[in-house]
C-alpha positions as CSV (number, residue, x, y, z in Angstrom):
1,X,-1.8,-2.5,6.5
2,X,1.0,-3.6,8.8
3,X,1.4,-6.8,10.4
4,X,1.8,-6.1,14.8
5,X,5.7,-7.6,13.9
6,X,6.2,-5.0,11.1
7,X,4.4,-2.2,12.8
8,X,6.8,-3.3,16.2
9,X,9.7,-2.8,14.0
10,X,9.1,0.0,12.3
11,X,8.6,1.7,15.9
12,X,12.1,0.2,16.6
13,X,13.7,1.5,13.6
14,X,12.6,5.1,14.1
15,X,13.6,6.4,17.5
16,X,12.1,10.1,16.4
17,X,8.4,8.8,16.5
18,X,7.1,6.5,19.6
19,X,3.5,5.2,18.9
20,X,2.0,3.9,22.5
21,X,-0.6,2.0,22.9
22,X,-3.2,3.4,25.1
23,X,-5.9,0.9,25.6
24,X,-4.7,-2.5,25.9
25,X,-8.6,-4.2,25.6
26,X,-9.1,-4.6,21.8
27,X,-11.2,-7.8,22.3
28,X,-13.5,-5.6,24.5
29,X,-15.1,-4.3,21.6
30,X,-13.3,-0.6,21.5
31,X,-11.0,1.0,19.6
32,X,-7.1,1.3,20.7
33,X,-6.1,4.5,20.5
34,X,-2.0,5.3,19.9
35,X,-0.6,8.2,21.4
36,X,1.5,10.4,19.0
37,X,4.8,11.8,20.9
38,X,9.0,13.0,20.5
39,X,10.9,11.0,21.5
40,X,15.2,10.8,22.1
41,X,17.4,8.5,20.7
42,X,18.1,7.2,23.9
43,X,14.7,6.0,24.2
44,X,13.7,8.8,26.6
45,X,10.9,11.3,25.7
46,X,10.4,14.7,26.6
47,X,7.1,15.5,28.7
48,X,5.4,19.1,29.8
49,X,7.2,20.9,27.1
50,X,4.7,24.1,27.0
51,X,4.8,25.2,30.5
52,X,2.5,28.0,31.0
53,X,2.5,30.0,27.7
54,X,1.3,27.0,25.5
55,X,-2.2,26.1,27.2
56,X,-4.9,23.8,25.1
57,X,-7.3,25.3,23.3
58,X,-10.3,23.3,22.5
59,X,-11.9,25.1,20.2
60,X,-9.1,24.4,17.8
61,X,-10.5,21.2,17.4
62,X,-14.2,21.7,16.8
63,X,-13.4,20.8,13.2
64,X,-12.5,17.5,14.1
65,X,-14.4,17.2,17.6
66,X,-17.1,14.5,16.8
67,X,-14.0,12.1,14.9
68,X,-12.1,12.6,18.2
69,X,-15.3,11.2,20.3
70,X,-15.6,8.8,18.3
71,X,-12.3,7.4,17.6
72,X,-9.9,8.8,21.1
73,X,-12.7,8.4,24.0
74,X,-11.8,9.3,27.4
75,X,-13.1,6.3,29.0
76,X,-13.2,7.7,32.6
77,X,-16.5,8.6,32.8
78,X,-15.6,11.0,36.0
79,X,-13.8,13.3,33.9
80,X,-14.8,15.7,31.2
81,X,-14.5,13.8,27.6
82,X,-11.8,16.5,26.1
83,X,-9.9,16.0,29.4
84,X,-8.0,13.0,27.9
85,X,-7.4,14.9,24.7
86,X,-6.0,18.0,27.2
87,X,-3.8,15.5,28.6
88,X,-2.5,14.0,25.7
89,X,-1.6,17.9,24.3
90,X,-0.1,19.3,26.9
91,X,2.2,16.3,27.9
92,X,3.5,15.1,24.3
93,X,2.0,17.6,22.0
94,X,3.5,20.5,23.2
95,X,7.1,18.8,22.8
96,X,6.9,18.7,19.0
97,X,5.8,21.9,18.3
98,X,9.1,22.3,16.7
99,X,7.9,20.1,13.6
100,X,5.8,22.1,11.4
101,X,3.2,19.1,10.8
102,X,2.2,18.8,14.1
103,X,3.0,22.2,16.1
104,X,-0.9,22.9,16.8
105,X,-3.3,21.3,18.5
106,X,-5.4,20.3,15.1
107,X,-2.4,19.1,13.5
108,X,-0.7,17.6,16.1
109,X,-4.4,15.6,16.4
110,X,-5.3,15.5,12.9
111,X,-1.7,13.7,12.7
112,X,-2.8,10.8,15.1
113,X,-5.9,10.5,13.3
114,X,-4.6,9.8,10.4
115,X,-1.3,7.3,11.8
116,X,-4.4,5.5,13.8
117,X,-6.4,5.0,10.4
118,X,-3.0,4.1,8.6
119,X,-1.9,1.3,10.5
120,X,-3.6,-1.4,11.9
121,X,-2.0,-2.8,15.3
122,X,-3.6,-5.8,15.6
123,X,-3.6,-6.7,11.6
């Protein structure tokens, strides 16, 4: 696992991939969740890339559904609990459907999973 300094730099070091916290309230006894998204040299990231030919589709993820419940919650209890994951597709996912590994909605969230279970923020 990473130490937070070496997981900060590695972040800094590679301008293609920007992992963002998404729940700052580790301490409050849930997980935080990083957000997988492109993103420019310049710091900059694209957003909304999909426009209306590239919708979610929620079914893709029934394979992974329950490990999505339990490890990306939406905690806003007055939306629907794939609304977060909707959100979190269509705004970043959509923008890197250009890289083969994560150009889906199951890779592009099997891909989180897995950065999530690699490295350990708070170390």
């Amino acid at each position: 696992m990473l130490s937070p300094g070496q997981f900060m730099a590695l972040i800094k070091k590679n301008n293609s991939l920007r992992l963002r916290s998404r729940y700052l309230n580790y301490k409050a006894g849930f997980q935080v969740f990083v957000v997988l998204r492109p993103n420019r040299n310049d710091g900059s990231f694209p957003q909304f890339c999909g426009g209306e030919t590239k919708k979610f589709v929620l079914s893709k993820l029934v394979p992974i559904e329950e490990k999505l419940e339990r490890n990306w919650p939406n905690l806003l209890v007055t939306q629907s609990v794939s609304s977060l994951w909707k959100h979190e597709w269509t705004k970043h996912g959509t923008c890197a459907e250009i890289v083969e590994e994560v150009n889906d909605e199951i890779k592009y969230f099997n891909k989180s999973l897995a950065l999530h279970e690699q490295f350990d923020i708070f170390g």
